[in-house]
C-alpha positions as CSV (number, residue, x, y, z in Angstrom):
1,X,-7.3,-17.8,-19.7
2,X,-4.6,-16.5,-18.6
3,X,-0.9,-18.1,-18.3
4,X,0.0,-17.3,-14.9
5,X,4.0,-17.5,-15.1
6,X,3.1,-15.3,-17.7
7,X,2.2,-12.4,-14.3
8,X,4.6,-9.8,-14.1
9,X,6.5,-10.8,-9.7
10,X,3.7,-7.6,-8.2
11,X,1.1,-9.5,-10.2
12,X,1.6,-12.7,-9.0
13,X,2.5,-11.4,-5.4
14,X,-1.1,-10.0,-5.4
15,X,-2.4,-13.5,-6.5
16,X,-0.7,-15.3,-3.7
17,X,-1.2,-12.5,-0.8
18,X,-5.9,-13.2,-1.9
19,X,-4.6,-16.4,-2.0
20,X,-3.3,-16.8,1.5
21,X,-6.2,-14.8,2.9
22,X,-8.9,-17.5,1.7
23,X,-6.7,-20.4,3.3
24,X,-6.1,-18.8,6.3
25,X,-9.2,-17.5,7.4
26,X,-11.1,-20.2,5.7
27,X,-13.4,-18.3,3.7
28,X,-14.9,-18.3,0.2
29,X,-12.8,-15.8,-1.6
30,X,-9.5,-14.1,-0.4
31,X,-8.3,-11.1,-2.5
32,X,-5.5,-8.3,-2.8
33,X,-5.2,-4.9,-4.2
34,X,-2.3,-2.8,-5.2
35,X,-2.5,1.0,-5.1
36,X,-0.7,3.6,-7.7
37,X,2.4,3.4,-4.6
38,X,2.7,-0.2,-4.6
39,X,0.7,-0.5,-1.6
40,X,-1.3,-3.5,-1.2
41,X,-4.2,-4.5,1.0
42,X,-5.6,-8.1,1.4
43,X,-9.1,-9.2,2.7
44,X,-11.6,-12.0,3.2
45,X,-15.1,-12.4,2.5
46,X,-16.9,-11.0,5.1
47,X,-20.4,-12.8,6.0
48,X,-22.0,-11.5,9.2
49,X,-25.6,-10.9,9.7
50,X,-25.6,-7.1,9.3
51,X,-23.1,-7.3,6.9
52,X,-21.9,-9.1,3.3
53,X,-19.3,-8.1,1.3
54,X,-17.1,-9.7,-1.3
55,X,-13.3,-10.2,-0.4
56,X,-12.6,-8.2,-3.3
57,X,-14.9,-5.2,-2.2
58,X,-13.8,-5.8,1.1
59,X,-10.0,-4.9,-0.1
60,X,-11.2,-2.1,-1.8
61,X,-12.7,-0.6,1.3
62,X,-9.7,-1.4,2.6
63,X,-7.2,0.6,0.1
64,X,-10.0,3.7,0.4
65,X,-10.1,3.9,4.3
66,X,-5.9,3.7,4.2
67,X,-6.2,7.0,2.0
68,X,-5.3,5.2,-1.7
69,X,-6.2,7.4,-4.3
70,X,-6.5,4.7,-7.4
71,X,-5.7,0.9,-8.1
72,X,-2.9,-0.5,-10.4
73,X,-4.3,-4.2,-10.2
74,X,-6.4,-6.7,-8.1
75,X,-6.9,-10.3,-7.7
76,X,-10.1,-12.7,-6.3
77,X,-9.2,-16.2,-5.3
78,X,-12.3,-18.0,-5.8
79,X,-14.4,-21.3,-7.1
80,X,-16.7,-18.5,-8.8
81,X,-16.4,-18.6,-13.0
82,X,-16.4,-14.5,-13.4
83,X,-15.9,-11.5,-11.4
84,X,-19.3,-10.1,-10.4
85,X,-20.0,-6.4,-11.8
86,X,-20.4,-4.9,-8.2
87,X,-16.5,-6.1,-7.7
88,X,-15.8,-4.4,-11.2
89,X,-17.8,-1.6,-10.3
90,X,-15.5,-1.2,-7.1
91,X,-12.3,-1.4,-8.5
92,X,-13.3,0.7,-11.5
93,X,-14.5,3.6,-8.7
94,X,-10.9,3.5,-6.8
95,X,-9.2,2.5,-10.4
96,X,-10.4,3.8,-13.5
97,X,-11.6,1.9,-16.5
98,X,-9.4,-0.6,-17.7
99,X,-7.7,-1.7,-14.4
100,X,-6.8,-5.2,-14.3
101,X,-8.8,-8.0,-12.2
102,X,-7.4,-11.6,-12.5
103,X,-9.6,-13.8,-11.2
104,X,-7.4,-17.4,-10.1
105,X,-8.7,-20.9,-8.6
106,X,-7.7,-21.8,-4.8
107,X,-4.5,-23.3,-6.5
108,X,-3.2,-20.0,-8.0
109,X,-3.4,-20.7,-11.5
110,X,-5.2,-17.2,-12.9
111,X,-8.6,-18.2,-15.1
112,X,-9.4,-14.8,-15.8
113,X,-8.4,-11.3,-16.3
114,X,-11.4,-8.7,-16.9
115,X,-11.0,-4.7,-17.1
116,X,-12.7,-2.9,-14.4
């Protein structure tokens, strides 16, 4: 477990932007990653027929098509008790080994933090 006033401000600000995006768009999980510039990039889950990807893969996708070249940290807002090891395995790709994933409950509080 981890003490979330504990979070460093871009840590926390990453928590509350996948936060926001599961509220908002009424999905499953919301998540946010930052990029070696500070950069960050927020996404849903996305459920469509063709087409199922984890919010946190979906941000990933997201900081790769915007031309970010590794990850500093990412967050997953969801009811699930881990981080799956295709998310891991995504942010590891963009990341490196080691890159933090906290993993926090729809109220914020972080649960989790795994290495990539």
């Amino acid at each position: 477990m981890t003490d979330s006033n504990a979070l460093g401000a871009e840590d926390r600000k990453i928590v509350t932007l996948a936060r926001s995006a599961r509220a908002r768009n009424g999905v499953p999980e919301g998540a946010a990653v930052r990029d070696s510039t500070g950069r960050t990039y927020v996404a849903g889950t996305v459920e469509l027929a063709s087409l199922k990807l984890s919010a946190l893969r979906t941000a990933v996708a997201m900081a790769v098509a915007s031309g970010a070249e590794s990850l500093e940290a990412a967050a997953v807002v969801s009811g699930a008790d881990g981080v799956s090891a295709e998310d891991l395995a995504a942010v590891r790709d963009l990341g490196g080994p080691g890159t933090p994933v906290l993993l926090a409950g729809a109220d914020g509080e972080v649960r989790l933090t795994a290495s990539a």
